[in-house]
C-alpha positions in Angstrom: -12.0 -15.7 -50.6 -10.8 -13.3 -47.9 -10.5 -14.9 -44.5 -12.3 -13.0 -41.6 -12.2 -15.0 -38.5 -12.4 -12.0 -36.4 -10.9 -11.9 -32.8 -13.2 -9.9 -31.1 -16.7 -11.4 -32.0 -19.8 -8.4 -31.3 -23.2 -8.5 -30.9 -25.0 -7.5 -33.9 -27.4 -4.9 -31.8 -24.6 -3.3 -31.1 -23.8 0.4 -33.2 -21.6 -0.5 -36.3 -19.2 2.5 -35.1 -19.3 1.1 -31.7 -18.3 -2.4 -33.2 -15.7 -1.3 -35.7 -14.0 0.6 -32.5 -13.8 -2.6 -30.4 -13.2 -5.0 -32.9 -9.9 -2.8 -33.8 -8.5 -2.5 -30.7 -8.6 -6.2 -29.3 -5.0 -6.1 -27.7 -6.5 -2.8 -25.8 -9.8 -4.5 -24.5 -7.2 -7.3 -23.6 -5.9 -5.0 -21.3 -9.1 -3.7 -19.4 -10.2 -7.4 -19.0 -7.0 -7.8 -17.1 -8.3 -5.0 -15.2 -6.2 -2.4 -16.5 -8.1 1.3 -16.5 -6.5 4.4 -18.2 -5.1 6.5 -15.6 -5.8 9.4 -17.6 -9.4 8.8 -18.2 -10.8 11.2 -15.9 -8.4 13.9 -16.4 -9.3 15.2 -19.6 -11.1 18.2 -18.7 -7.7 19.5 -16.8 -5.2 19.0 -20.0 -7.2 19.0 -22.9 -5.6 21.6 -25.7 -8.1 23.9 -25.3 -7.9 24.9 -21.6 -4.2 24.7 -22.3 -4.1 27.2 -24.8 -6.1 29.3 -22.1 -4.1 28.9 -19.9 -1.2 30.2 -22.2 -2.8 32.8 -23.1 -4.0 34.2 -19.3 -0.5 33.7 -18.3 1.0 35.7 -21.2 -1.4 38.8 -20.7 -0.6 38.6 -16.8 3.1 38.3 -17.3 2.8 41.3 -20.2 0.2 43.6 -18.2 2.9 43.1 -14.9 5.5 44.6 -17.2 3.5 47.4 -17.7 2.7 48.1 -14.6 6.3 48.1 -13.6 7.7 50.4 -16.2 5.2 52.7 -14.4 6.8 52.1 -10.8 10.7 52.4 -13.1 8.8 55.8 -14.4 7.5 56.9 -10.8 11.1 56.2 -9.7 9.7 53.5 -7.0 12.7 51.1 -7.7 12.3 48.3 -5.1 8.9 47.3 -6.1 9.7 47.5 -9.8 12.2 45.0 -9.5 9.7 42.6 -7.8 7.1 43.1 -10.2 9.6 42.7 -13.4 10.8 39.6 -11.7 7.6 38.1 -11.4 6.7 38.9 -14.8 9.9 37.7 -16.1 9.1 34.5 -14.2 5.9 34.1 -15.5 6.6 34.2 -18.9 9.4 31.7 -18.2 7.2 29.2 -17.4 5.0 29.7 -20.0 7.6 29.1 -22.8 8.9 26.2 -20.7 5.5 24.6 -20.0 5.6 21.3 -21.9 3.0 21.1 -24.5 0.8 18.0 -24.8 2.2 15.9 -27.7 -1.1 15.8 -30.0 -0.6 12.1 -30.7 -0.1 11.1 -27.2 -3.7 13.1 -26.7 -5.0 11.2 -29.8 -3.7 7.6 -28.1 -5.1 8.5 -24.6 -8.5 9.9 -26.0 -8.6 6.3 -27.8 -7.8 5.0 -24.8 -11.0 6.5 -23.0 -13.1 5.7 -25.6 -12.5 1.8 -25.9 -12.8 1.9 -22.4 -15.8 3.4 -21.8 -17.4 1.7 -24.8 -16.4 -1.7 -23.3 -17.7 -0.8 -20.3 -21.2 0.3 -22.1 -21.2 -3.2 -23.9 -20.0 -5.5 -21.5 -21.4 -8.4 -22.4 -21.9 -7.5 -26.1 -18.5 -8.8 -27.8 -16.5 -12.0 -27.4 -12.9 -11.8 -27.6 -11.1 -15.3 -28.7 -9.0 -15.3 -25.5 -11.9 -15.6 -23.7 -12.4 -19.2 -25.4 -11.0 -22.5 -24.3 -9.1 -25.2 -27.0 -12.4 -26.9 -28.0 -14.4 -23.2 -28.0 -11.7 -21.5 -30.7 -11.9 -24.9 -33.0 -15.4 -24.4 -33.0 -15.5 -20.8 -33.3 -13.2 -21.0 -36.5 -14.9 -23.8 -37.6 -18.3 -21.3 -37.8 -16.9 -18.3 -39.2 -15.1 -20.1 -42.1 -18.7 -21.6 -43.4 -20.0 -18.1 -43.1 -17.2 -16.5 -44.8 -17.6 -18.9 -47.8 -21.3 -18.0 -48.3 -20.8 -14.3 -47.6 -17.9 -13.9 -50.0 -19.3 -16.4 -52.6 -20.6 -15.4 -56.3 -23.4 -16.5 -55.9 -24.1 -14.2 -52.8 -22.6 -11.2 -54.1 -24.6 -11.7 -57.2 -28.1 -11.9 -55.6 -28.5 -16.0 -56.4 -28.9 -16.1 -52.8 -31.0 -14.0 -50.4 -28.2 -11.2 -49.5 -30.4 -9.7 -47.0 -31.2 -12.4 -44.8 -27.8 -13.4 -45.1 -26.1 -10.8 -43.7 -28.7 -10.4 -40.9 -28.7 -14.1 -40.2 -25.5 -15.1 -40.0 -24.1 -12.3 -38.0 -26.5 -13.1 -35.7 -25.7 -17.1 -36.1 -22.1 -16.0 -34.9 -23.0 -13.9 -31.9 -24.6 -16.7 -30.7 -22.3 -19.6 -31.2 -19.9 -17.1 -29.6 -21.7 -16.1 -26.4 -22.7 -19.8 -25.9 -19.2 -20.7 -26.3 -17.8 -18.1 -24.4 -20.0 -19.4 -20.6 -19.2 -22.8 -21.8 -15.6 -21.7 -21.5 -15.9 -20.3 -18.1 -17.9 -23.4 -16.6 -15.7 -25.8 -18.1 -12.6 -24.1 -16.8 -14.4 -23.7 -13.3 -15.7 -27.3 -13.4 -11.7 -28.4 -14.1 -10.4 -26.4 -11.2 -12.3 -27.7 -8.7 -12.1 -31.4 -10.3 -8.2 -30.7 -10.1 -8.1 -30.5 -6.2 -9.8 -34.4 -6.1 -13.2 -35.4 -5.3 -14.6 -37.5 -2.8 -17.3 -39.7 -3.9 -20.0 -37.3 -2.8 -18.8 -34.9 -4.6 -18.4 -36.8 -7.8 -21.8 -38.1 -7.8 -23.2 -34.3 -8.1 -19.7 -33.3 -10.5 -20.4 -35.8 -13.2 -23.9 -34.8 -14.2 -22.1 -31.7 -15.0 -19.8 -32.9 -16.8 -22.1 -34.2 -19.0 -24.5 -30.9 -18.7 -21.2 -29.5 -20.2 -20.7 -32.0 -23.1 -24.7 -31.9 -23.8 -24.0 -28.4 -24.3 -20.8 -28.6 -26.6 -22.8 -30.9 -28.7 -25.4 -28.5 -28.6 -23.5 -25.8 -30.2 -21.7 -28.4 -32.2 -24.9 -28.9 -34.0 -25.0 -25.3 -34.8 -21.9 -25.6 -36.6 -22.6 -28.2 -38.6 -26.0 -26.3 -39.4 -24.1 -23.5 -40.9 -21.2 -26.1 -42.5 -23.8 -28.4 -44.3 -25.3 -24.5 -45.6 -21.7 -23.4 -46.8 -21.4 -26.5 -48.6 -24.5 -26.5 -50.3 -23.4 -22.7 -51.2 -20.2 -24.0 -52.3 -22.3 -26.4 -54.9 -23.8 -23.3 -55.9 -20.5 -21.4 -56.3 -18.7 -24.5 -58.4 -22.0 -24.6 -61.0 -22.0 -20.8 -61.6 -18.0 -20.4 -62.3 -18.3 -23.6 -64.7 -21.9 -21.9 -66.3 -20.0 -18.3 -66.8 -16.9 -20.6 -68.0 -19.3 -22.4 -70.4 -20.9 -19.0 -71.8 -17.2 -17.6 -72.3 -16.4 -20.3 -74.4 -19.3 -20.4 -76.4 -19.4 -17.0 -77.2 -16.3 -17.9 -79.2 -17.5 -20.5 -80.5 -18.3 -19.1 -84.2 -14.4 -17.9 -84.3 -13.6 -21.4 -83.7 -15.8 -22.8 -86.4 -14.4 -19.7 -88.7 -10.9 -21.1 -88.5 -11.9 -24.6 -88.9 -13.7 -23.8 -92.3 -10.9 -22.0 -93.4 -8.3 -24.2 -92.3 -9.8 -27.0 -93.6 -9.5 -28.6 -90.8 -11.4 -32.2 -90.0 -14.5 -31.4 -89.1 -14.5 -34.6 -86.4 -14.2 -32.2 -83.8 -17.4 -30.2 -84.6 -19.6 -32.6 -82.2 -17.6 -32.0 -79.6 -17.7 -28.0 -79.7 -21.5 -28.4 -80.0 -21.8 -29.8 -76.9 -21.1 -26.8 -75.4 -24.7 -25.3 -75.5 -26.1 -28.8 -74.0 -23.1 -28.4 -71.1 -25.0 -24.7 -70.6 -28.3 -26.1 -70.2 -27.3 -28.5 -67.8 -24.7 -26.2 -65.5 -28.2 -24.1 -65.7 -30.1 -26.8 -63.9 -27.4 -27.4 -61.9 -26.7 -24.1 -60.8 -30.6 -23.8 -60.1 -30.8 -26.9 -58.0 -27.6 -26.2 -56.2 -28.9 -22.7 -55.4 -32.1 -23.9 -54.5 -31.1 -26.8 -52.0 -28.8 -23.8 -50.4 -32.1 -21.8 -49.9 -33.8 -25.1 -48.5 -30.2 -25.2 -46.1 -30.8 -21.8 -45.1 -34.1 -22.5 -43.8 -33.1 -25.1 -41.8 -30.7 -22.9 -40.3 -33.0 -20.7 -39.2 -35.0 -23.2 -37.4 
């Protein structure tokens, strides 16, 4: 089963496009957290290729249009001011084959650049990067997205046993939320620490401890939601085990005649005869099993969603 556990957690309200952009480039929204901004970001307009190229191509009808002009004055014998103008020209289209051009993958890193920062900024408060968890919030964290990613990559989810649909709108959303609760239970817990740190006078400790324990209420709160989605995975990992061992079953038994050819043939003892029948009774009851196992996941589910 492939193993998600994304770093940069997203509200599911937010664009897909949106998403995939900031979910890819965590170590750059690591860097605008720290307050870092793109000193490039507004400048865009002044070096993009295209006012460049314009800019090329002005110069180079200037520069060509002064030579002109001066093989006139050369022509009208008017040396002094030919000279000037020539130099100029010269000059100018100097500097245009020396102007550096704008390495198109430094423009493609820079626009990327602007465009996770400015859709950060749009969705502040939309995604949850890991970093911005304490110890206790990432073991939790990682303890949610592994049960989701065992019922979203089962069998029996890909395979319709389960209800897809609600699935991948419910459990995104089940994320989000364990995130964002985990995420300001990071921040008051490392606030509440700091000032606990500098020592407390017994004033001041009788107001700190009730929220403390507003803040371990609140872990446990969220802890609850875990085991929610945990006790769901492992009634969808019932489920999963029943389905492999019903296909396994149904494999072997469609071989079964070829098995009881060769025995016939062979001449085989035919002692072992009961045992290969049981096969179709070991069908029926992976059948029911499967069945109840998929139907106490739905009940699971449910009771998730309360």
């Amino acid at each position: 089963m492939p193993g998600r556990h994304a770093k940069v957690i997203v509200d599911p309200a937010v664009p897909d496009d949106v998403a995939a952009l900031l979910r890819d480039n965590r170590k750059l929204l690591l860097r605008i957290h720290a307050g870092w901004v793109p000193a490039h970001k507004r400048r865009r307009s002044l070096s993009s290729p295209l006012l460049g190229l314009a800019a090329r191509i002005a110069a180079t009808v200037t520069a060509v249009a002064a030579a002109v002009y001066g093989l006139t004055l050369f022509v009208a014998e008017r040396y002094p001011p030919f000279v000037v103008i020539m130099t100029c020209s010269a000059l100018l289209i100097v500097g245009v084959l020396l102007r550096p051009r704008p390495d198109a993958e430094v423009e493609r890193t820079h626009a990327l650049e602007r465009e996770v920062y400015d859709s950060a900024g749009r969705h502040e408060g939309h995604y949850v990067l890991r970093e911005q968890l304490d110890e206790p919030a990432r073991a939790l964290m990682t303890r949610a997205q592994g049960a989701i990613d065992q019922v979203m990559y089962s069998s029996v989810n890909t395979e319709g046993l389960l209800d897809g649909v609600r699935n991948a709108v419910m459990l995104p959303a089940q994320e989000w939320e364990i995130a964002r609760l985990l995420t300001k239970l990071s921040e008051l817990r490392a606030e509440h620490q700091e000032v606990v740190s500098e020592g407390l006078t017994p004033e001041v400790a009788a107001v700190a401890e009730p929220l403390a324990q507003a803040l371990d209420s609140s872990q446990q709160a969220v802890l609850a939601r875990v085991e929610a989605l945990e006790r769901y995975a492992g009634h969808v990992a019932d489920a999963e085990r029943a389905y492999r061992a019903r296909y396994q079953i149904e494999r072997l038994s469609a071989k079964l005649p070829r098995y009881e050819e060769l025995l016939a043939e062979s001449g085989a003892d035919g002692s072992s005869m009961p045992e290969l029948s049981r096969l179709s009774d070991d069908a029926d009851r992976l059948e029911q099993a499967l069945r109840d196992s998929v139907s106490s996941a739905h009940e699971a589910f449910r009771h998730l969603k309360g």
